[in-house]
Every structure is written in structure tokens, then in C-alpha cells.
C-alpha positions in Angstrom: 0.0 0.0 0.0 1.3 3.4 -0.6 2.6 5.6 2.4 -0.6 7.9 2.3 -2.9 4.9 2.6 -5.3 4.4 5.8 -3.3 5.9 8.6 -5.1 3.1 10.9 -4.4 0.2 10.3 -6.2 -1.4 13.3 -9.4 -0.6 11.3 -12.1 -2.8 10.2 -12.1 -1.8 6.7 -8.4 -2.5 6.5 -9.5 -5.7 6.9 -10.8 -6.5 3.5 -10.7 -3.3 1.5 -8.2 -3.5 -1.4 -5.6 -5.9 -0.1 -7.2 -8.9 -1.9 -9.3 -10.1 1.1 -13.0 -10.9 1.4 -14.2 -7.5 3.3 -16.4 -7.5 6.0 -20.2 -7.4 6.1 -20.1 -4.4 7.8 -17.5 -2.6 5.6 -19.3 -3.6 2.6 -22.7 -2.2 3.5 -20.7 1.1 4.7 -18.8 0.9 1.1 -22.3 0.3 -0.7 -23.8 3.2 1.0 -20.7 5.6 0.0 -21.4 4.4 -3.5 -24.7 4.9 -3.4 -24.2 8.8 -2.0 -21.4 9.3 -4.6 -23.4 7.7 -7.2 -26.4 9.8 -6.6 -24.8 13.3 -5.3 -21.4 13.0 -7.2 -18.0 12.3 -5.6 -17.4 16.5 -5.0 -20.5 17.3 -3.4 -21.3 14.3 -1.4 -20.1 14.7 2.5 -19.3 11.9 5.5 -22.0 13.3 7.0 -24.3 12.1 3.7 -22.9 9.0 4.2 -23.4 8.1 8.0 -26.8 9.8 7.7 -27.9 6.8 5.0 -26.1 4.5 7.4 -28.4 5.4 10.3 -25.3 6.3 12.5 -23.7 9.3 13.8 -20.7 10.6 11.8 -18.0 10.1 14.5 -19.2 6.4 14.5 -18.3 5.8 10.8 -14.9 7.9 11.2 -13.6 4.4 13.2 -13.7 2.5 9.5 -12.2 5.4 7.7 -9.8 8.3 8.0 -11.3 10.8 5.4 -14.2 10.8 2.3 -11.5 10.1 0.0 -10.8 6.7 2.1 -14.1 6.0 0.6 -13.5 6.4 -2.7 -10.1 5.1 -2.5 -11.5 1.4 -0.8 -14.5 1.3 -2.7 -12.6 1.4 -6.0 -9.8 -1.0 -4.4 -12.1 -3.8 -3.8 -13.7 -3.5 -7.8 -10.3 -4.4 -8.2 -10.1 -6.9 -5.7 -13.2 -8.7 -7.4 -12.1 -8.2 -10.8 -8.5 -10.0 -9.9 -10.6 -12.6 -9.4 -12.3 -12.9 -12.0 -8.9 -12.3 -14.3 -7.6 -15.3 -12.5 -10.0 -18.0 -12.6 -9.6 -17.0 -16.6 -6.0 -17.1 -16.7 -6.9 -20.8 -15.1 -8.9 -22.3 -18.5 -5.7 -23.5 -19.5 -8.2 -25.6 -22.5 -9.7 -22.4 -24.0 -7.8 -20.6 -27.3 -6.4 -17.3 -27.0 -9.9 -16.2 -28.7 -11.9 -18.3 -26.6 -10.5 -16.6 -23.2 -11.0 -13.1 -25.0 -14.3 -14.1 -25.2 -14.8 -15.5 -22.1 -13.0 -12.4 -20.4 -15.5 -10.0 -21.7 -18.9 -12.0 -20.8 -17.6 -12.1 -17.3 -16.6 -8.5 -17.0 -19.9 -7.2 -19.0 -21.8 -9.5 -16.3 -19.7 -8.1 -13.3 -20.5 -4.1 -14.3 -23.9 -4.6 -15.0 -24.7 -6.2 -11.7 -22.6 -3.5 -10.3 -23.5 -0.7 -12.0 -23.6 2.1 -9.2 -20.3 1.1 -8.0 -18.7 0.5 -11.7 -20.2 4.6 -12.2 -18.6 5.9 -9.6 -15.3 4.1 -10.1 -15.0 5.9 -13.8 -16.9 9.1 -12.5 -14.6 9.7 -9.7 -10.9 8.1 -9.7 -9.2 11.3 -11.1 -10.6 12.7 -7.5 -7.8 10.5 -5.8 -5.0 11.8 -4.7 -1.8 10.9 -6.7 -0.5 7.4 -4.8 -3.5 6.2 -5.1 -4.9 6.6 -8.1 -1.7 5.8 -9.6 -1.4 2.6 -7.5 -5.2 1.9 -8.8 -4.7 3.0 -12.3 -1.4 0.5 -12.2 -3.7 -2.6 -11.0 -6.1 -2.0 -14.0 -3.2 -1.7 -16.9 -2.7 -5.9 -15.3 -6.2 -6.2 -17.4 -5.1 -4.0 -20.5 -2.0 -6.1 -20.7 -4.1 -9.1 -20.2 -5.9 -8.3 -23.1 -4.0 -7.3 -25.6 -1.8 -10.0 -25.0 -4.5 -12.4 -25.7 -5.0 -10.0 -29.1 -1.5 -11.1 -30.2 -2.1 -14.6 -29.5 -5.1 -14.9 -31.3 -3.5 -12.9 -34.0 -0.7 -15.5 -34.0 -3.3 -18.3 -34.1 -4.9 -16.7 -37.2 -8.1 -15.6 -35.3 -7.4 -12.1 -35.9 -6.1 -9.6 -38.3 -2.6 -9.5 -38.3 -2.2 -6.1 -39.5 -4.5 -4.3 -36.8 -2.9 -3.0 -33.9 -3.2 -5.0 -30.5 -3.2 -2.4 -27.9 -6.0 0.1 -30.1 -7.8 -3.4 -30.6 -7.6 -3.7 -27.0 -9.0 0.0 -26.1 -11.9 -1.1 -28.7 -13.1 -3.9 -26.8 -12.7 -2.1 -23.1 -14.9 0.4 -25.2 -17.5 -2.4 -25.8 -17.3 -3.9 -22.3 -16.8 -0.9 -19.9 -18.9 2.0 -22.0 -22.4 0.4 -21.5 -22.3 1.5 -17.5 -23.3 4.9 -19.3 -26.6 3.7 -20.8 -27.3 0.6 -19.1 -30.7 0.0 -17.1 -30.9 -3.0 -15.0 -34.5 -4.1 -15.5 -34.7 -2.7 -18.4 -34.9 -3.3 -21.6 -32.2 -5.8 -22.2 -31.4 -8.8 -19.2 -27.4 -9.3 -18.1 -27.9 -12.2 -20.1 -28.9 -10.1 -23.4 -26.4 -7.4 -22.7 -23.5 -10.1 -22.6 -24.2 -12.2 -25.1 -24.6 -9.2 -27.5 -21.3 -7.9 -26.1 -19.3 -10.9 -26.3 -20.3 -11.9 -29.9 -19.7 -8.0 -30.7 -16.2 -8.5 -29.5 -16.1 -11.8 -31.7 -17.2 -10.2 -35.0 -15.1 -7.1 -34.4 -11.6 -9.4 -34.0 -12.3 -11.8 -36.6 -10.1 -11.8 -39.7 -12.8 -10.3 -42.4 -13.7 -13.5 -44.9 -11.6 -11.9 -48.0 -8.5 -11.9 -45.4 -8.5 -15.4 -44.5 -6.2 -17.6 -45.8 -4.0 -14.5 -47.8 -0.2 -14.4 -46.8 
């Protein structure tokens, strides 16, 4: 953890907040509720107060699982991260799937992990530039693990023949992180389209967009 993290480390929410443990009940429902606020008020205008008013509890009562607001922030989008690791490494685990097939695979899970986390996954892109320096640098460092992932995959598929060759792995990459992360914008749960809808749609869209184009295939 950087220097400037939680200056008390005796706290609850150090517990399981960003340090790739489950948190606790408690410090989940208090990280919920932050999201909630932020999601609702914005990350600027929202207050502790806000916070341990939706919590039912007095505001010196929630300063013993944080420090400061931005502790909030800063957790909440640490445990995203903590959840998404997850997910990355039970994919890096299919050791049977094709580069493709993983690619695949990595963006039904993610499209199903943001759209049953929507509020949380808004405020994370709303709001990380509000972090101070370490840490958003520390958090922006743990999601370039997934770009690399990616694009990685990109040159392996494009080594397999499952993808253009002459197309750029890292601006392929940015395209499908557009596909999966840009529908937290528009995206209703209960809506018009299910999860199931929305990441089946997304994963074959990643699929057609990769694929070498018919007149390509088989061409030195």
C-alpha cells in the first residue's frame, strides 16, 4: 500500500478493503452506501456526513472504518479491483480455451460483473481522477494488469490466425474495453435488455469485431 494509505491500520475496513481479502459485512454495506451517495450526489459534493446519515449512524461512528471521504472512494474502488483479480484469475486458469476463446470468455464475465454493479462501476469511472496521486496511480497501475491481459490475448489470437494481423493490438484492445466498460453509461438493469442479453450481444460484438474479415483469411 502506498505511504498515504489508511493511517489506521487497526481498522475494520483495513481488513478486506483492497488488499485482496474478502471485506467484512459491515465494511461492505458502509462501502455500498458511500457508493450509493457518490453515485447519486457526485463524488465532490457528497459529505461523511451524507454517508453516516444513509447509514443510520452518527458521523464520529463511521470515522472508526475510515480516515477521510477520500478513504471511501479510494477502498470502494480497491475492492472493484479486488473482485475483478478474481475474476482475471480464474480466466488465466482455462488453460483448454484458445487465446480467442479466453478473449471471449474475459468479456462476458466483465460485462456481467459491471452490470450487476453498476452504481459502484459509475462511480469508479466518474470519480478516480478525484484520488490523490499514490492512489490513483497505485489503482490506475492494477487496471493496466487487465489491458496487458488483453492485448496479449489480441497477439495470441492474432498468432493463431483468429485475428487480423495487421490491426494493432493495444488500439484493438482499447476497442473492446470500449464495448465492455462504456455500457455503464446507458445501461438499465431491469430494463430493456437482461445481463444475459447485454453479454451475449457484447461478447459476440467482440467476436465479430476481431475476426479476420472472410476476403483476409487464408491471404499471406
Amino acid at each position: 500500500m502506498p505511504s498515504n494509505g489508511p493511517k489506521s491500520p487497526a481498522k475494520p475496513a483495513q481488513d478486506g478493503a483492497g488488499n485482496g481479502t474478502k471485506p467484512r459485512r459491515r465494511d461492505l454495506e458502509v462501502l455500498n452506501v458511500a457508493a450509493q451517495i457518490f453515485y447519486e450526489r457526485g463524488y465532490a459534493s457528497a459529505t461523511v456526513q451524507d454517508v453516516a446519515d444513509a447509514l443510520g449512524m452518527l458521523k464520529g461512528s463511521l470515522y472508526y472504518y475510515i480516515d477521510s471521504k477520500e478513504d471511501l472512494l479510494y477502498r470502494l474502488i480497491a475492492v472493484i479491483h479486488d473482485e475483478v483479480d478474481a475474476l482475471l484469475a480464474l480466466l488465466s486458469a482455462e488453460e483448454q480455451l484458445s487465446p480467442i476463446e479466453r478473449l471471449e470468455l474475459y468479456a462476458r464475465r466483465v460485462v456481467e460483473y459491471n452490470a450487476k454493479n453498476l452504481t459502484r462501476i459509475s462511480v469508479y469511472y466518474h470519480d478516480i481522477d478525484q484520488l490523490t496521486d499514490p492512489r490513483r496511480k497505485e489503482l490506475l497501475s492494477r487496471r493496466r494488469v487487465h489491458e496487458r491481459y488483453v492485448a496479449d490475448l489480441i497477439r495470441e489470437a492474432q498468432a493463431d490466425g483468429d485475428v487480423a494481423s495487421d490491426l494493432d493490438p493495444k488500439l484493438l484492445s482499447n476497442c473492446v474495453f470500449g464495448t465492455i466498460i462504456w455500457m455503464y453509461r446507458w445501461y438499465k438493469p431491469g430494463g430493456e435488455f437482461s445481463v444475459e442479453e447485454l453479454s451475449d450481444t457484447a461478447t459476440r460484438f467482440v467476436r465479430s469485431g476481431l475476426s479476420v474479415p472472410p476476403t483476409r483469411a487464408g491471404q499471406p
